[in-house]
DRENTORKOL-3810 file (N, C-alpha, C; in nm, 4 decimals):
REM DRENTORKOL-3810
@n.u->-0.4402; n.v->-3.0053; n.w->-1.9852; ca.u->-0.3903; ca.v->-2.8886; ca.w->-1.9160; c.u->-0.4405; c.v->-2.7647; c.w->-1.9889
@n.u->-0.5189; n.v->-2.6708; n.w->-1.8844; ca.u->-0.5216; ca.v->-2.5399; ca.w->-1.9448; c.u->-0.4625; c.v->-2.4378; c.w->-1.9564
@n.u->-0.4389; n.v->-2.3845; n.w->-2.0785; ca.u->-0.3339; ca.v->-2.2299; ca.w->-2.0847; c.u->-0.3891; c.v->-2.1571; c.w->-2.0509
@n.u->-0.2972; n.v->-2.0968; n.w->-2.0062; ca.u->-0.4086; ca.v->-1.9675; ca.w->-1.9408; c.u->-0.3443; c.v->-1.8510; c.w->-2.0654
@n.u->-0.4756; n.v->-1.7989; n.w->-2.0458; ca.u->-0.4393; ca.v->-1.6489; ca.w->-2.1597; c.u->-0.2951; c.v->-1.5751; c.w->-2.1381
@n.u->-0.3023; n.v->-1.4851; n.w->-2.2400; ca.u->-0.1768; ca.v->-1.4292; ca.w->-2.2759; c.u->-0.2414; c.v->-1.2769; c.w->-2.2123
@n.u->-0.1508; n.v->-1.1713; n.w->-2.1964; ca.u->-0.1734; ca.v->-1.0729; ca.w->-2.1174; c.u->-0.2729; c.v->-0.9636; c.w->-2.1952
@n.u->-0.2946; n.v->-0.9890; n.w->-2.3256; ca.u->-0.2885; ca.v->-0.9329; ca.w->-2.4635; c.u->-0.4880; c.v->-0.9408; c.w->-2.4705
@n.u->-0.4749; n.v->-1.0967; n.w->-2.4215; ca.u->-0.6438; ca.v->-1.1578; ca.w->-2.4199; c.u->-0.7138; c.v->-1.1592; c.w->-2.3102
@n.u->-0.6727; n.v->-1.0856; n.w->-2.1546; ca.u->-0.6750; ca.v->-1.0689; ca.w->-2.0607; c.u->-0.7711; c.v->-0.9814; c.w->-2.0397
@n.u->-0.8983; n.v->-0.9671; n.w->-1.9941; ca.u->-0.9466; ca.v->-0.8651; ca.w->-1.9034; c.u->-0.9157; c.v->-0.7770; c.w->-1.7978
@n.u->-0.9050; n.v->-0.6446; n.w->-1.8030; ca.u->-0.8547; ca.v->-0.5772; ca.w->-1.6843; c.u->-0.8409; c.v->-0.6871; c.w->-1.5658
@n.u->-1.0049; n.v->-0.7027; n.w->-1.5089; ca.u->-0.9991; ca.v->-0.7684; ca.w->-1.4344; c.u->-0.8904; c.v->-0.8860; c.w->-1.4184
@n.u->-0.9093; n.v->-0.9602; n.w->-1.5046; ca.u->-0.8002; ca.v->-1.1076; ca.w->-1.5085; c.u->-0.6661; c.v->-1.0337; c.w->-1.4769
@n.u->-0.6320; n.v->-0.9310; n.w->-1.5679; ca.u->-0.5357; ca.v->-0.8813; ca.w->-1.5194; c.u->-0.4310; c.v->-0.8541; c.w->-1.3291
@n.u->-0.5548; n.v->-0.7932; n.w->-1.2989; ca.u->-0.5816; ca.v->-0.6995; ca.w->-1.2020; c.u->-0.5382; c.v->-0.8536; c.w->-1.1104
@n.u->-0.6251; n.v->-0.9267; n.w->-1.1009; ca.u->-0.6294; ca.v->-1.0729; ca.w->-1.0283; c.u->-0.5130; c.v->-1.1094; c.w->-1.0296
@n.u->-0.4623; n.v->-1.1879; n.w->-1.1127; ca.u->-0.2936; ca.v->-1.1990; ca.w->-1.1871; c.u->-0.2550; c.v->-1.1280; c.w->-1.0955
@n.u->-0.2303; n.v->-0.9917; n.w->-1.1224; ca.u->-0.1232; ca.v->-0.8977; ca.w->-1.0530; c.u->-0.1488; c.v->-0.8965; c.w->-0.9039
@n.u->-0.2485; n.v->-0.9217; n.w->-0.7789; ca.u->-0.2935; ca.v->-0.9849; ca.w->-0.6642; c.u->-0.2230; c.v->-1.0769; c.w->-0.6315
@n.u->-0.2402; n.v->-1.2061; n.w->-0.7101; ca.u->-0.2235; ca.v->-1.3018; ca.w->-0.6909; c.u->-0.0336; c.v->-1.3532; c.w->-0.6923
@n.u->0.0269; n.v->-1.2722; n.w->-0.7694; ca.u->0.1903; ca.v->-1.2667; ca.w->-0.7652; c.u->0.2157; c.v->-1.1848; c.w->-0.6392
@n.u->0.1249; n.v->-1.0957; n.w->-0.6420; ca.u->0.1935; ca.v->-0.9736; ca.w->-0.4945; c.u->0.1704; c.v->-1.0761; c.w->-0.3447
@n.u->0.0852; n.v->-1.1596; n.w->-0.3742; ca.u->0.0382; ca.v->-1.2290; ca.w->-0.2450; c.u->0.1305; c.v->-1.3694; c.w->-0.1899
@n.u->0.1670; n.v->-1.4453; n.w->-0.3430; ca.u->0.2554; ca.v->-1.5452; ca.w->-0.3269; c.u->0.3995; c.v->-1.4529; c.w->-0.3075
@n.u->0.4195; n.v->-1.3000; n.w->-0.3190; ca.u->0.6063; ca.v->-1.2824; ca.w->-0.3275; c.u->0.5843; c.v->-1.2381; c.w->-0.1686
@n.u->0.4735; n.v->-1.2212; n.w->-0.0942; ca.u->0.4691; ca.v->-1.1544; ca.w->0.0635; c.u->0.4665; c.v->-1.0610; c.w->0.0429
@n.u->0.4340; n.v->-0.9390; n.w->-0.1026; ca.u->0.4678; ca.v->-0.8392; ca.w->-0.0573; c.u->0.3534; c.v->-0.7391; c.w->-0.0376
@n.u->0.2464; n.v->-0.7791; n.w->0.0684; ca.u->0.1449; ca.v->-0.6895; ca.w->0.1031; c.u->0.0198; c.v->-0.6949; c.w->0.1363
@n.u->-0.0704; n.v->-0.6316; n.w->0.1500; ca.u->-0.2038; ca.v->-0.6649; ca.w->0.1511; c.u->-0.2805; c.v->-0.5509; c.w->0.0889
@n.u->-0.3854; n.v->-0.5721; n.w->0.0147; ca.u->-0.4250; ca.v->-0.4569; ca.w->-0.0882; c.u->-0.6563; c.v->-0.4176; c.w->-0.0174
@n.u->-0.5939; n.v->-0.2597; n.w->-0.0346; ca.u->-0.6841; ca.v->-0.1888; ca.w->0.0132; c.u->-0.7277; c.v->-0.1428; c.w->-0.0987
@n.u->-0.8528; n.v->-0.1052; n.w->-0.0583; ca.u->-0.9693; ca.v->-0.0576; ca.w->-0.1542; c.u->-1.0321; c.v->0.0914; c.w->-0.0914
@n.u->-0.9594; n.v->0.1950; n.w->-0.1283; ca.u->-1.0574; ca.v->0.2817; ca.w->-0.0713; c.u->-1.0673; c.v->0.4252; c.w->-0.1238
@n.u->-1.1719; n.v->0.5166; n.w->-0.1108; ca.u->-1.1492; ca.v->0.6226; ca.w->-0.1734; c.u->-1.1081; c.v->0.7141; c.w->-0.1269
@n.u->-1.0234; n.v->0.7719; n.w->-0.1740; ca.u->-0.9596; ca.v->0.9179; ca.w->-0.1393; c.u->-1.0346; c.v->1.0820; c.w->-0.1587
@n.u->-1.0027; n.v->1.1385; n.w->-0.0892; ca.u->-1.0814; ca.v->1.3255; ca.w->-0.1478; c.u->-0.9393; c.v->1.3337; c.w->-0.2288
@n.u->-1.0235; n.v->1.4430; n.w->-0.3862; ca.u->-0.9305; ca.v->1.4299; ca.w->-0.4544; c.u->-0.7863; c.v->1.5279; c.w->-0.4006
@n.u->-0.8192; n.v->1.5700; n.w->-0.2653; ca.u->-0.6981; ca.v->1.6536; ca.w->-0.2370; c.u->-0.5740; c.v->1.5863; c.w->-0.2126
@n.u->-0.6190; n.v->1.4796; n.w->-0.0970; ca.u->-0.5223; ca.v->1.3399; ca.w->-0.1022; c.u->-0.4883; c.v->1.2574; c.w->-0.2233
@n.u->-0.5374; n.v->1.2740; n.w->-0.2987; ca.u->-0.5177; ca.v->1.2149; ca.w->-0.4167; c.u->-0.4270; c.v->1.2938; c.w->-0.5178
@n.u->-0.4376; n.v->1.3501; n.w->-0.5294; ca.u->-0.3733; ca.v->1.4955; ca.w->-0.5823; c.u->-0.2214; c.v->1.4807; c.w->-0.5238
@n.u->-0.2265; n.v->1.5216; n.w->-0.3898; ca.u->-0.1596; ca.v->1.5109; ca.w->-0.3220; c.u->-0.0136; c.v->1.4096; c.w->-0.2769
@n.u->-0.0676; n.v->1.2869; n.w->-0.3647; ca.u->-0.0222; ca.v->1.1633; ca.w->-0.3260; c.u->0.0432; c.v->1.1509; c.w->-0.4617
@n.u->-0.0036; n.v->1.2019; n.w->-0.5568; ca.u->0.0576; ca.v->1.2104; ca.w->-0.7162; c.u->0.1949; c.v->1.3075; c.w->-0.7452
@n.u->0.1446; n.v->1.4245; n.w->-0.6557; ca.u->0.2629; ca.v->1.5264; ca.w->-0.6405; c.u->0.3874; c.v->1.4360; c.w->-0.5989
@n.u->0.3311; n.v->1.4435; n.w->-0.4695; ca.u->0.4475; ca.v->1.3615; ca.w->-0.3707; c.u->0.5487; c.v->1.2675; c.w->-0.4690
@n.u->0.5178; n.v->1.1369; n.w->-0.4828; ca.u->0.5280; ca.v->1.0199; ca.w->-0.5859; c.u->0.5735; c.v->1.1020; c.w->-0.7008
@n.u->0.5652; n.v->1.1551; n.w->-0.7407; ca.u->0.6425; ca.v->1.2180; ca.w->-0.8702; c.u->0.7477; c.v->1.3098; c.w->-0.8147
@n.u->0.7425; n.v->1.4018; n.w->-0.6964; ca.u->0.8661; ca.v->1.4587; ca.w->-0.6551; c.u->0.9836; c.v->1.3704; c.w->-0.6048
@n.u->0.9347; n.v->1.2677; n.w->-0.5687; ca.u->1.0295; ca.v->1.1906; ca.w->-0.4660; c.u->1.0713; c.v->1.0868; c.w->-0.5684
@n.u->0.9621; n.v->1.0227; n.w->-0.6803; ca.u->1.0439; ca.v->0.9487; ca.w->-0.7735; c.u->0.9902; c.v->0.8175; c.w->-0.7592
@n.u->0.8790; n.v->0.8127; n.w->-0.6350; ca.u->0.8688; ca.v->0.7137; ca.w->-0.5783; c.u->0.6933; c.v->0.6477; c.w->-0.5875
@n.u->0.6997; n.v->0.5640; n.w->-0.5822; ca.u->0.5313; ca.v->0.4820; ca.w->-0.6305; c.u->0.4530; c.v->0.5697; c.w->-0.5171
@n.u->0.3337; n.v->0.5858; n.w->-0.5615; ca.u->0.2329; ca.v->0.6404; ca.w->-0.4166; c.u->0.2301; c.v->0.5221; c.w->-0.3325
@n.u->0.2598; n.v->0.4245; n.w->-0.3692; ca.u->0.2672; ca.v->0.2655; ca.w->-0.2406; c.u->0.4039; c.v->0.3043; c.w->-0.1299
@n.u->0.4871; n.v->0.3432; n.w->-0.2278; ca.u->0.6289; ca.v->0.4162; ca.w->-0.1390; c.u->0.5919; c.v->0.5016; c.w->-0.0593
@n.u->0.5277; n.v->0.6438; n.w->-0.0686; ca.u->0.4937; ca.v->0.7253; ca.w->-0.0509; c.u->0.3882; c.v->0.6919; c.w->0.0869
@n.u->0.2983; n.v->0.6228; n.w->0.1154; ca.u->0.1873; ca.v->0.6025; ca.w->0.2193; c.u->0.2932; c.v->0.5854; c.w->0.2477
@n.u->0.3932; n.v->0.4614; n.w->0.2700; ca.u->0.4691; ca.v->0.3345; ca.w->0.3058; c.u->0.4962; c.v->0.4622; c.w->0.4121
@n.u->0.5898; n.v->0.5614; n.w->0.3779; ca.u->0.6878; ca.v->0.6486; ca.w->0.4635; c.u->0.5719; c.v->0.7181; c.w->0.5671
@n.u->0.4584; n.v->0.7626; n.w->0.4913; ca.u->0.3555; ca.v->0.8694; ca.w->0.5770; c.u->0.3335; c.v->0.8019; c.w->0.7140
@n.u->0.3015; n.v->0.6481; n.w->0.6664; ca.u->0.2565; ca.v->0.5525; ca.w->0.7788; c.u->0.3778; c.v->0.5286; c.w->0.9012
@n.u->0.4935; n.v->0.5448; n.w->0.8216; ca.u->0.5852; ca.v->0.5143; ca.w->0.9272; c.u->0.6022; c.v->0.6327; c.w->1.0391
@n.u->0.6319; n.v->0.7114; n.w->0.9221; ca.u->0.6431; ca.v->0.9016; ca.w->1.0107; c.u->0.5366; c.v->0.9261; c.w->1.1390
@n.u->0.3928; n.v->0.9001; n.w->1.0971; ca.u->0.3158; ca.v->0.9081; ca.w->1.1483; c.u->0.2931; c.v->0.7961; c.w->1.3344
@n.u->0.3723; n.v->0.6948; n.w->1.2477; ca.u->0.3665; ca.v->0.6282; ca.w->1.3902; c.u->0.5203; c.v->0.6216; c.w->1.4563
@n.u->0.6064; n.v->0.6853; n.w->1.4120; ca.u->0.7116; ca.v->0.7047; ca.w->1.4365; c.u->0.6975; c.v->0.8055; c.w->1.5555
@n.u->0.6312; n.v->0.9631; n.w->1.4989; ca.u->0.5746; ca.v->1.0980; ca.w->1.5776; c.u->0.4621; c.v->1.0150; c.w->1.6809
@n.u->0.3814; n.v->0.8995; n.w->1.6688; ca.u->0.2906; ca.v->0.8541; ca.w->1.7989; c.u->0.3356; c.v->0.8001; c.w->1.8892
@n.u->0.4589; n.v->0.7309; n.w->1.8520; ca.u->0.5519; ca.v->0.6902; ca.w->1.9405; c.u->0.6467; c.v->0.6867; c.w->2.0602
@n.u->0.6692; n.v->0.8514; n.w->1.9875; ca.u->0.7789; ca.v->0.9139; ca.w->2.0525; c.u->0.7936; c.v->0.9604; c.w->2.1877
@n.u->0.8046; n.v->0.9214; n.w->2.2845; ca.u->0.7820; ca.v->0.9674; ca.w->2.4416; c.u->0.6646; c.v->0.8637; c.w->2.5016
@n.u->0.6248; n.v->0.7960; n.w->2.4370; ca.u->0.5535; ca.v->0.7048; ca.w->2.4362; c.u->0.6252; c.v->0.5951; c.w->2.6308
@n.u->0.5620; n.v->0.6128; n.w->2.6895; ca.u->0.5892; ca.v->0.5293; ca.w->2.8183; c.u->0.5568; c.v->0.3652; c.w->2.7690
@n.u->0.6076; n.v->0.2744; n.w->2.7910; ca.u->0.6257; ca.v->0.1121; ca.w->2.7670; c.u->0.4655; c.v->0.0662; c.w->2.7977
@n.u->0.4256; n.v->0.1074; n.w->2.8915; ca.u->0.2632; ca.v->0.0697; ca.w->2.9169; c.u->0.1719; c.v->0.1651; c.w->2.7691
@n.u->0.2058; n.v->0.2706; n.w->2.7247; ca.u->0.1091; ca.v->0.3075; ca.w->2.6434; c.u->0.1669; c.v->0.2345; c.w->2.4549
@n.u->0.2892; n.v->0.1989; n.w->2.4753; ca.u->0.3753; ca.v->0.1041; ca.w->2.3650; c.u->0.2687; c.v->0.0209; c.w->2.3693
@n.u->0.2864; n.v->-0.0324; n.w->2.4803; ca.u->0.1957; ca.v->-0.1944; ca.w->2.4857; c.u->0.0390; c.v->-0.1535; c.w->2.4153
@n.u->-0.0095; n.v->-0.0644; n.w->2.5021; ca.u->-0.1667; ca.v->-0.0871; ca.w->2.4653; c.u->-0.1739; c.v->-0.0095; c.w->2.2994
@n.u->-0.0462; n.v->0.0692; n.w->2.2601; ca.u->-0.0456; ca.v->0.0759; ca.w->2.1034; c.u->-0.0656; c.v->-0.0314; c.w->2.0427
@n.u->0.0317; n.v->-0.1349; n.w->2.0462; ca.u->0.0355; ca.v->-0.2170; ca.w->1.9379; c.u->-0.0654; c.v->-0.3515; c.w->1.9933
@n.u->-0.1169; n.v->-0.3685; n.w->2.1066; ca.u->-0.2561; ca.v->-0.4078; ca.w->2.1514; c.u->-0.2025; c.v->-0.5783; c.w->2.1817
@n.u->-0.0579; n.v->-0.5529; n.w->2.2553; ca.u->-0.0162; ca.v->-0.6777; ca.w->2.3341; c.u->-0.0484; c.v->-0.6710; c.w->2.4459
END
């Protein structure tokens, strides 16, 4: 049987993997790769530090708000072809 390293002897990477690989077995997500302008970025640091809350928290709400406001008056036929049932 192999041990696996200690967190100490770990490569970012190995790290990074590890930490994937727990988020994926607990359900909690799917992980994006992408770059931001540093205004959004900036932006997303403010936020997350005013509110107290991870920048993962922080999209979490933007995304909801955002389709919350696309929603709204939304007729059942344009519901449907939203969510692409």
């Amino acid at each position: 049987m192999t041990k696996e390293p200690t967190s100490s002897a770990m490569t970012n990477a190995e790290r990074q993997a590890a930490f994937r690989a727990r988020k994926a077995e607990a359900g909690d997500g799917v992980f994006y790769s992408l770059v931001a302008h540093p205004t959004v970025a900036q932006g997303m640091r403010r936020l997350a530090r005013h509110y107290g809350k991870s920048q993962a928290e922080v999209l979490l709400r933007m995304v909801h708000d955002a389709e919350n406001k696309a929603l709204k008056g939304m007729t059942p036929a344009a519901e449907k072809e939203y969510y692409g049932d």
